[in-house]
Legacy VTK file of the C-alpha trace (Angstrom):
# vtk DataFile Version 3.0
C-alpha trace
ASCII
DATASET POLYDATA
POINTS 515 float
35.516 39.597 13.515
31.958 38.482 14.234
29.418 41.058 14.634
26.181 40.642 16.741
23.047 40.130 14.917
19.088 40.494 15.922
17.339 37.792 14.718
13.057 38.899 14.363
10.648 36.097 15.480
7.612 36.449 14.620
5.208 34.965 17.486
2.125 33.330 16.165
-0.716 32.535 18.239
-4.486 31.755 18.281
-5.619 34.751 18.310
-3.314 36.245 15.536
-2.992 32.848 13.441
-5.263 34.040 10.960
-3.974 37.333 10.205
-0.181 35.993 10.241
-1.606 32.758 7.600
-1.115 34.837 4.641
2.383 35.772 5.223
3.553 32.766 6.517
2.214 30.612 3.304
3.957 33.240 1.248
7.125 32.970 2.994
7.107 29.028 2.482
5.973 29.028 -0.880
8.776 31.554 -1.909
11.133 29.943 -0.024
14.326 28.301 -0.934
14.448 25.961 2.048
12.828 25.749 5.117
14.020 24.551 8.428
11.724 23.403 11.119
12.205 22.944 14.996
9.435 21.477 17.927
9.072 21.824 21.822
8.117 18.565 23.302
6.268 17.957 26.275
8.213 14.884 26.635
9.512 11.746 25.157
9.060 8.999 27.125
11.893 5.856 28.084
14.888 7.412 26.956
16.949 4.314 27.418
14.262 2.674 24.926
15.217 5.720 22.572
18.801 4.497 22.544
17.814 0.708 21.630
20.462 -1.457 19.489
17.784 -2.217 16.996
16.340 0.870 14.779
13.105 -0.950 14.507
12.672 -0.723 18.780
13.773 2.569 18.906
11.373 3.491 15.951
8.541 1.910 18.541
9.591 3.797 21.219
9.305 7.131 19.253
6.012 6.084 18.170
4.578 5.385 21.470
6.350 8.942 22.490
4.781 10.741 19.581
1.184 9.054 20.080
0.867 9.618 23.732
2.620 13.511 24.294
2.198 16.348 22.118
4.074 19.588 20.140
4.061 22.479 22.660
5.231 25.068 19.752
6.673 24.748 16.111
9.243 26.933 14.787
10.107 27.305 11.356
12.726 29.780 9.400
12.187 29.989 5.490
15.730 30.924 3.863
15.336 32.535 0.770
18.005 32.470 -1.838
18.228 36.536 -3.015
19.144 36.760 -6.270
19.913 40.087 -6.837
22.612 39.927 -3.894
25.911 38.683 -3.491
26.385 34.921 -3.541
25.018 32.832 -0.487
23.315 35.525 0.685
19.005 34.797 2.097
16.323 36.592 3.078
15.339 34.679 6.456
11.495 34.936 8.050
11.550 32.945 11.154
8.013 32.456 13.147
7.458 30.801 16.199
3.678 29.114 16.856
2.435 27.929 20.058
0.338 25.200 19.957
-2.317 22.823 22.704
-2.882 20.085 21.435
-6.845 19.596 22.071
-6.588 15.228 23.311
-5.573 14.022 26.347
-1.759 14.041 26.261
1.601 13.162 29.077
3.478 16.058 29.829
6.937 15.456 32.034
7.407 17.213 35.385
11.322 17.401 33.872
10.035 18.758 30.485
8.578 21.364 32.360
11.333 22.774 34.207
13.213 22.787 31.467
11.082 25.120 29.394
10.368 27.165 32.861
13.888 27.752 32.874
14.575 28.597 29.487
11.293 31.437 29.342
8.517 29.049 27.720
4.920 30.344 29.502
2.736 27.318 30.104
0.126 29.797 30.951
0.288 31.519 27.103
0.313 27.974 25.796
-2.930 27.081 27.661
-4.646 30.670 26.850
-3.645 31.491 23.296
-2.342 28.473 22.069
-3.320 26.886 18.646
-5.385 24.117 18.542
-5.044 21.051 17.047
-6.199 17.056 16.991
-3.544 14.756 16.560
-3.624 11.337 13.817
-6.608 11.330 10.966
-8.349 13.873 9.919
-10.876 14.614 13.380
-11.870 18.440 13.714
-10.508 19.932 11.128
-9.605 18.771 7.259
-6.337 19.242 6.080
-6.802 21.087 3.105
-9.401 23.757 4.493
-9.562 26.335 6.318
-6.986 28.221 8.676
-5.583 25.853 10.816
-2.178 23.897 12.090
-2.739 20.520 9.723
-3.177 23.296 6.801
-0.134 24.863 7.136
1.962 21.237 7.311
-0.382 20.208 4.273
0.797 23.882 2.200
4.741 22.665 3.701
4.125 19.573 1.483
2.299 21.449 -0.997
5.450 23.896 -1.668
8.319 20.685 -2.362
10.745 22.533 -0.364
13.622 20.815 1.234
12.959 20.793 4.684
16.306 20.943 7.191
15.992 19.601 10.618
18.676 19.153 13.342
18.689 15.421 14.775
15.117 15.285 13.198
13.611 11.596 13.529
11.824 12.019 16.569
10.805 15.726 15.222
9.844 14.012 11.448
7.653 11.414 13.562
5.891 14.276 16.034
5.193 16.162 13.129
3.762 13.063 11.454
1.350 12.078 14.602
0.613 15.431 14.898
-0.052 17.120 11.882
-0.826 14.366 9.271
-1.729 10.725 10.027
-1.446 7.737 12.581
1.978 6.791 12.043
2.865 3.384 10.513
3.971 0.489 12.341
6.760 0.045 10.623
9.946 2.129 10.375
10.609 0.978 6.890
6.703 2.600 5.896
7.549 5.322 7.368
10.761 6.529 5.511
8.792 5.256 2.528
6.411 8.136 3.384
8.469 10.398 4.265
10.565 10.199 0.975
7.235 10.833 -1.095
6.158 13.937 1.231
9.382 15.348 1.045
10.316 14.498 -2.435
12.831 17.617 -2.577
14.938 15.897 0.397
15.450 15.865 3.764
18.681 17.325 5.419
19.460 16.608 8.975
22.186 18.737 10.264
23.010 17.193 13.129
24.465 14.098 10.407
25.473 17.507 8.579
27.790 18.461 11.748
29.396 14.973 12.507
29.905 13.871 9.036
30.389 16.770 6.993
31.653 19.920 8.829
33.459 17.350 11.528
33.388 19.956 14.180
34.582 19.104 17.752
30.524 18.795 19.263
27.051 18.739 17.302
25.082 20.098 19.850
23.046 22.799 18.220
24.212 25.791 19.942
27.345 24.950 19.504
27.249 24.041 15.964
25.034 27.381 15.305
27.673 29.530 17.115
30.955 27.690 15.707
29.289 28.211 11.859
28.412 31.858 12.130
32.604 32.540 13.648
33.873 31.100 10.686
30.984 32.402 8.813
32.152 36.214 9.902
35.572 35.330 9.852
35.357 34.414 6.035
33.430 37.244 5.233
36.036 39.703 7.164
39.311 37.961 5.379
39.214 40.390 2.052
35.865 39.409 0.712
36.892 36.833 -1.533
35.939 33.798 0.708
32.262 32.433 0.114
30.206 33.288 3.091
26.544 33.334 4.726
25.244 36.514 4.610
21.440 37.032 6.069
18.602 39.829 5.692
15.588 40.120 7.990
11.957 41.816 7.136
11.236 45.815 8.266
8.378 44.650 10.234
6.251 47.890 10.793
3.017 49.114 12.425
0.566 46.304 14.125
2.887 43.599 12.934
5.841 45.028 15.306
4.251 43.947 18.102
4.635 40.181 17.079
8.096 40.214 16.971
9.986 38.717 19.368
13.668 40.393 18.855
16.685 37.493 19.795
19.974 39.153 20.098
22.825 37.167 18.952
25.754 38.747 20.519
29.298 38.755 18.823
31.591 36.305 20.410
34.192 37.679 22.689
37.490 36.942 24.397
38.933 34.155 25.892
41.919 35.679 27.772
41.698 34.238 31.681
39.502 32.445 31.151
39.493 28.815 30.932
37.241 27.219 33.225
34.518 25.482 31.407
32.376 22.865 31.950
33.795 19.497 30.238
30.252 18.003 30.229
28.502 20.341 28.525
31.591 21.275 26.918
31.007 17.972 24.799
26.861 17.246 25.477
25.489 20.876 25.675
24.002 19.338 29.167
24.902 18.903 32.594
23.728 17.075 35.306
23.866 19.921 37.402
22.368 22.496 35.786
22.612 26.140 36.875
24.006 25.087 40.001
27.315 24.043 38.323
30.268 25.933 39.426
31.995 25.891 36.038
31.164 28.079 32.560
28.583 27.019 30.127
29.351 29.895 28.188
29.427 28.086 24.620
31.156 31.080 23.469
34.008 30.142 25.640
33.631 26.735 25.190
34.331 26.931 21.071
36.997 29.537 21.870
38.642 27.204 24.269
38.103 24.790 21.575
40.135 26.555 18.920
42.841 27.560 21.325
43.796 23.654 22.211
43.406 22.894 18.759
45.636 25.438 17.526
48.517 24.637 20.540
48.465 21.045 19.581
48.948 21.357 15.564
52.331 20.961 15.588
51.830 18.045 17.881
49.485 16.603 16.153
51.101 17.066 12.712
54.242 15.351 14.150
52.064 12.435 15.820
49.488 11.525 11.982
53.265 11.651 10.370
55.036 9.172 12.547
51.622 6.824 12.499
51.835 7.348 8.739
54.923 6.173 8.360
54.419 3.151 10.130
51.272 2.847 8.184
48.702 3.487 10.995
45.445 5.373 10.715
46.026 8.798 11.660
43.857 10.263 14.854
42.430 13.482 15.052
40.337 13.401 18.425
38.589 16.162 20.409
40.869 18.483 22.295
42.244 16.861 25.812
40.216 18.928 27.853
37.092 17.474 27.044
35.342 14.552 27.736
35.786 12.329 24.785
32.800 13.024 22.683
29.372 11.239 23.782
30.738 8.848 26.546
28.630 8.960 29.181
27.958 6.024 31.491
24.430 4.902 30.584
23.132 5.303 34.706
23.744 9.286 33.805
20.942 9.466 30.876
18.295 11.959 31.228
16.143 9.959 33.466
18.389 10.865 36.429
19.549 14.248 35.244
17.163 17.060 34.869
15.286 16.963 31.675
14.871 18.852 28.352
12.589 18.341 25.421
13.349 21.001 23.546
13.936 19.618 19.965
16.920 20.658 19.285
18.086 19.590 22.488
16.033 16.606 22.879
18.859 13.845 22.097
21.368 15.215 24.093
19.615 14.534 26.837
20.315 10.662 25.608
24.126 10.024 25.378
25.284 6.797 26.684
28.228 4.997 25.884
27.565 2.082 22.999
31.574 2.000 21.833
34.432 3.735 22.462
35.066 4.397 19.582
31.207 6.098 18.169
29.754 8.891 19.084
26.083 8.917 20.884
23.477 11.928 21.958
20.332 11.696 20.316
19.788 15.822 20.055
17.462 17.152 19.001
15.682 17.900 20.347
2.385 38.439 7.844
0.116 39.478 5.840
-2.792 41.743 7.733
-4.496 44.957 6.477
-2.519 47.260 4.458
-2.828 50.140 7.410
-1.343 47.842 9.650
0.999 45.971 7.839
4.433 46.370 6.255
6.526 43.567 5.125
9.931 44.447 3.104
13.224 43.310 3.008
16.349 45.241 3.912
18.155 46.208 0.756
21.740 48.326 2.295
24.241 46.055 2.937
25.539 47.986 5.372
22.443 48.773 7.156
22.785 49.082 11.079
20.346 47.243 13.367
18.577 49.338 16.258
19.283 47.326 19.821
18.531 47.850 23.551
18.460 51.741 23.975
18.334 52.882 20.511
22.080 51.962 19.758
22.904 50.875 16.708
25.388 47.811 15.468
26.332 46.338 12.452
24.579 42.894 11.468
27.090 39.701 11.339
28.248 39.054 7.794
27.371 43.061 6.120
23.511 41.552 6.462
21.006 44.381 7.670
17.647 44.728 9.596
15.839 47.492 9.753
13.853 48.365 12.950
10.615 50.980 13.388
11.039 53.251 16.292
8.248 50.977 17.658
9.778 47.806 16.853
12.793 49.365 19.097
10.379 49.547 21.964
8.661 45.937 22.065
12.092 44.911 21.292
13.151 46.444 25.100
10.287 45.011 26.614
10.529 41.223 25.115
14.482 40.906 25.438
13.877 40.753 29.821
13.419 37.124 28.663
17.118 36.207 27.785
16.709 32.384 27.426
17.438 31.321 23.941
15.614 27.699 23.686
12.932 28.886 21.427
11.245 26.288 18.852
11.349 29.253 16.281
15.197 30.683 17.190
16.078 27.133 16.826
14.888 26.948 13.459
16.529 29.726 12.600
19.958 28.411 14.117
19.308 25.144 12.545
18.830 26.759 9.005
22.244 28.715 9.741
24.261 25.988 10.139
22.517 23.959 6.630
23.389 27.498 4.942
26.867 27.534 5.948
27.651 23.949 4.639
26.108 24.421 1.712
28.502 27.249 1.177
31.077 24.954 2.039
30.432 22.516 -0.318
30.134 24.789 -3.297
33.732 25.681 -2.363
34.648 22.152 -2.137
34.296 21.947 -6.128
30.735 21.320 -6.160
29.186 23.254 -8.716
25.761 23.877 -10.188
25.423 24.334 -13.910
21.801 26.513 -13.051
19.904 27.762 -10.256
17.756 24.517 -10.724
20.443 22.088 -10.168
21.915 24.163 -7.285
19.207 24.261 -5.805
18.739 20.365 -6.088
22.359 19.540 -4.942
22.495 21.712 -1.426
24.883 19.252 -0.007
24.295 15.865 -1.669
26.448 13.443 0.379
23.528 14.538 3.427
21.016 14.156 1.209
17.711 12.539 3.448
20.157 11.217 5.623
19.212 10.998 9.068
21.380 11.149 11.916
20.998 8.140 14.135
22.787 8.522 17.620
25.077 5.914 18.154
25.304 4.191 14.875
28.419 4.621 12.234
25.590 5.102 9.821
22.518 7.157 9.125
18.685 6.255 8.085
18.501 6.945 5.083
15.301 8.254 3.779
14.328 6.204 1.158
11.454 4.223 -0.220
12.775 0.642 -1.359
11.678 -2.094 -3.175
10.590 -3.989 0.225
8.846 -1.546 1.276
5.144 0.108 0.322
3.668 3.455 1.667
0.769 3.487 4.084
-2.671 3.380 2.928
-3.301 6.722 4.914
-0.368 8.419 3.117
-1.433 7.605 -0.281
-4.762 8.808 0.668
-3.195 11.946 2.059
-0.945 12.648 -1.188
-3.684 12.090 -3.228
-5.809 15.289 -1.542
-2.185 17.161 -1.368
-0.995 17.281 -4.989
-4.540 16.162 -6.570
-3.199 12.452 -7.783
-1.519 9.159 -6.876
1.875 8.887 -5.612
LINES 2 517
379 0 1 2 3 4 5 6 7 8 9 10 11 12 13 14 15 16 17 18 19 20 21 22 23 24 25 26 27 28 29 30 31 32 33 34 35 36 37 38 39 40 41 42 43 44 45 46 47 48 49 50 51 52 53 54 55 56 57 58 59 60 61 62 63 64 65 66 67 68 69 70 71 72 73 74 75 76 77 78 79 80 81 82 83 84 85 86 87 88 89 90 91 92 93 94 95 96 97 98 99 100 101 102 103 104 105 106 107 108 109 110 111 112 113 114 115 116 117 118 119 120 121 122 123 124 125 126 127 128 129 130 131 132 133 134 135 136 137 138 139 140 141 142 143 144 145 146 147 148 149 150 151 152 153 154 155 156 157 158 159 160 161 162 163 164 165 166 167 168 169 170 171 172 173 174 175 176 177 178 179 180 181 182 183 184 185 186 187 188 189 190 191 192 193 194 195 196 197 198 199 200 201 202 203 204 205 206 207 208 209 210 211 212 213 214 215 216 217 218 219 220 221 222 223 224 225 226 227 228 229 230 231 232 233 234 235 236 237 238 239 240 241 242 243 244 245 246 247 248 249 250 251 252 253 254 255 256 257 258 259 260 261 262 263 264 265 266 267 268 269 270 271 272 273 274 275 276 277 278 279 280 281 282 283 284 285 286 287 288 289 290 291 292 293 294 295 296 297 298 299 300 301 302 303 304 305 306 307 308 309 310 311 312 313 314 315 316 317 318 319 320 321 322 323 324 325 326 327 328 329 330 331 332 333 334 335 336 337 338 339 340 341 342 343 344 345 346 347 348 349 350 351 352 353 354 355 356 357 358 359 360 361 362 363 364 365 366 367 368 369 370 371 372 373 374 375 376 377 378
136 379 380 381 382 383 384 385 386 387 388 389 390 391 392 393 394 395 396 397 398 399 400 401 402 403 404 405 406 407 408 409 410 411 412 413 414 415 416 417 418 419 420 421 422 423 424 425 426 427 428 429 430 431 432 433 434 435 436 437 438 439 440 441 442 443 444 445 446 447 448 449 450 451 452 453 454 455 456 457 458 459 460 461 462 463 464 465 466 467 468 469 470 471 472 473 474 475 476 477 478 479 480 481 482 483 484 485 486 487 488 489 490 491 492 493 494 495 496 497 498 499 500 501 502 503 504 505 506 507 508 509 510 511 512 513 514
């Protein structure tokens, strides 16, 4: 059974941005992957977001990415931990609200959105990092303590980076942190493949493609891999399974943590009335107001129920079509809307709007074929007195909560909580919303660490840490999930294509020669 776990988000502002640098170049640099999540404060024409051609839609993310701005960046850096059991990472997740200092378009919908999910436009505006978006303007990239210096030391550390649904987060981060962006969609992947040269893994594509689970929405894919995560590492120990550790994060550096409880998943007896929308989108047009559950708890529970009712059905059914020598089909369960059909006068323009990143493309699904699925988704180091950094090292550690109780971490992974740590965690949990740029990063790393266990079971085998390291889960390797389409981008630099001028300028300054 699952157990709940506290994830630690460390909350990085202006004013603390220099004291956190050290700790968070560390953590990347020592990283095995790292996963990476923005807030938006909008995207623009959705319905231009869904074009037929990838070359329009490419335009339309452009002219999103050029004329709003990143709110915050999350990022979780998943260390592989050697001297543990297999699959098991120390995680450091940190959270960094940022204003961008131009002129930028921020959507009344966007807005509500983050209102209602806990983000405070009044922190953003006081404490926020600053940064210039395009060409170097304020700042350069490769000095000083700053937002373009951290995505230059991301490049620096050739670490895979793991995004969920991440084109329009690859070209926000682009804009933002790194250069105009290129006309051309083609120049762009051709970039991207040289910044990135240890691959990009998007696990939305992960979800449909490779785990195949019923929705790809990232809550749902988060919560669905960490139940069969648990469940795997509760069946006798002998299944492979994720297993995390957290930082002891003590003294001065406490009170930057922002504690998200991830609650065990409980029972589905009575209860059955969810939400078919959001059941299959992770949206609905009617937001809180809606009458049915959005509980996604439920919603996977209800999930496995149907699917386990209906095997011998099904069974029976992919027999008799293969002995007639039909395809076999293995659809969502009955009670939900079939996956990503939604009439195109319900996209986001009419309903009320997200830009979280993660959530971002959900916000998009419109019906293409019957037959193909659609929803663009999304979207420290200080002074020794003050600062304590370690990792947990008892497997069977318990994790201080709300009121000093104590419960056991999901999958025998431990966190250790100071006394004081106990107390900001009590004041900071009032705020129970869970669409954070930084707890999305985490979730998204989750579900990348879960198929990658997966796929090691599936025969896939490294020879040495090297080459395991290199073949995560190859058949997702810098393979972009494109909503809509039977097929991904893939991230590649071809033979028709050239990089931009400002990227090779860029590379050049980043790893001191020529691409």
């Amino acid at each position: 059974m699952a157990f709940s776990m506290v994830v630690p988000v460390i909350d990085v502002q202006n004013d603390t941005f220099n004291e956190l640098w050290p700790a968070m170049i560390l953590a990347i640099k020592t990283s095995s992957f790292v996963a990476l999540d923005t807030e938006l404060s909008g995207l623009g024409n959705r319905k231009s977001l869904l074009a037929e051609s990838i070359e329009d839609r490419y335009k339309a993310i452009c002219h999103a990415a050029r004329s709003r701005s990143i709110l915050s960046l999350g990022f979780a850096c998943y260390k592989k931990l050697d001297d543990k059991a297999a699959d098991t990472y120390l995680v450091q997740v940190y959270n960094l609200t940022l204003l961008c200092s131009e002129e930028y378009i921020i959507e009344p919908q966007s807005v509500q959105f983050l209102v209602q999910h806990g983000f405070d436009f009044n922190k953003q505006y006081a404490h926020g990092i600053p940064y210039c978006k395009g060409n170097n303007k304020a700042e350069s990239d490769d000095r000083g303590v700053h937002i373009r210096a951290l995505f230059t030391e991301l490049l620096r550390a050739r670490k895979p980076l793991v995004l969920h649904n991440g084109l329009i987060d690859m070209a926000f981060l682009y804009q933002s942190f790194y250069a105009h962006l290129p006309d051309r969609l083609t120049t762009f992947t051709a970039d991207l493949s040289e910044m990135f040269p240890a691959g990009i893994y998007d696990t939305k594509y992960v979800t449909e493609f490779e785990l195949r689970l019923t929705a790809s929405y990232l809550e749902y894919a988060y919560k669905k891999c960490k139940l069969d995560s648990s469940r795997r590492g509760t069946s006798g120990g002998t299944e492979p399974h994720v297993q995390l550790h957290f930082c002891q994060y003590a003294g001065q550096m406490s009170s930057y943590v922002d504690y998200r409880v991830c609650p065990a998943v409980g029972s589905i007896e009575g209860q059955t009335d969810v939400c078919q929308r959001f059941s299959a989108f992770g949206w609905c047009p009617n937001g809180s107001e809606c009458l049915l559950s959005h509980d996604t708890d439920l919603i996977i529970l209800q999930d496995e129920k149907d699917l386990g009712n209906k095997r011998t059905k099904r069974k029976r059914r992919k027999e008799k079509r293969k002995g007639k020598g039909e395809a076999a089909e293995d659809g969502a369960p009955q009670h939900k809307i079939p996956h990503m059909a939604v009439d195109l006068q319900e996209t986001p323009d009419e309903k009320q709007g997200a830009e979280s990143s993660s959530e971002k493309g959900s916000l998009m699904d419109t019906q293409q074929n019957e037959r193909e699925k659609t929803d663009i988704e999304g979207n420290g180091v200080s002074q020794d007195n003050t600062l304590e950094i370690t990792p947990t090292t008892d497997d069977n550690a318990k994790t201080n909560t709300n009121g000093g109780e104590e419960s056991r971490t999901k999958d025998g992974g431990s966190e250790k909580l100071s006394e004081k740590s106990s107390k900001t965690e009590q004041k900071k949990n009032a705020d129970s919303g869970l669409h954070r740029a930084g707890f999305d990063a985490f979730m998204t790393g989750y579900i990348f660490a879960h198929s990658c266990t997966l796929n090691k079971k599936k025969g896939v085998e490294a020879v040495g840490k090297e080459e395991e390291e290199e073949s995560w889960v190859p058949s997702c390797l810098n393979k972009v999930y494109l909503s809509g389409k039977s097929a991904p981008l893939n991230v590649v630099k071809s033979t028709f294509s050239k990089s931009s001028k400002a990227h090779v300028a860029k590379m050049e300054m980043v790893w001191g020669k020529k691409v």
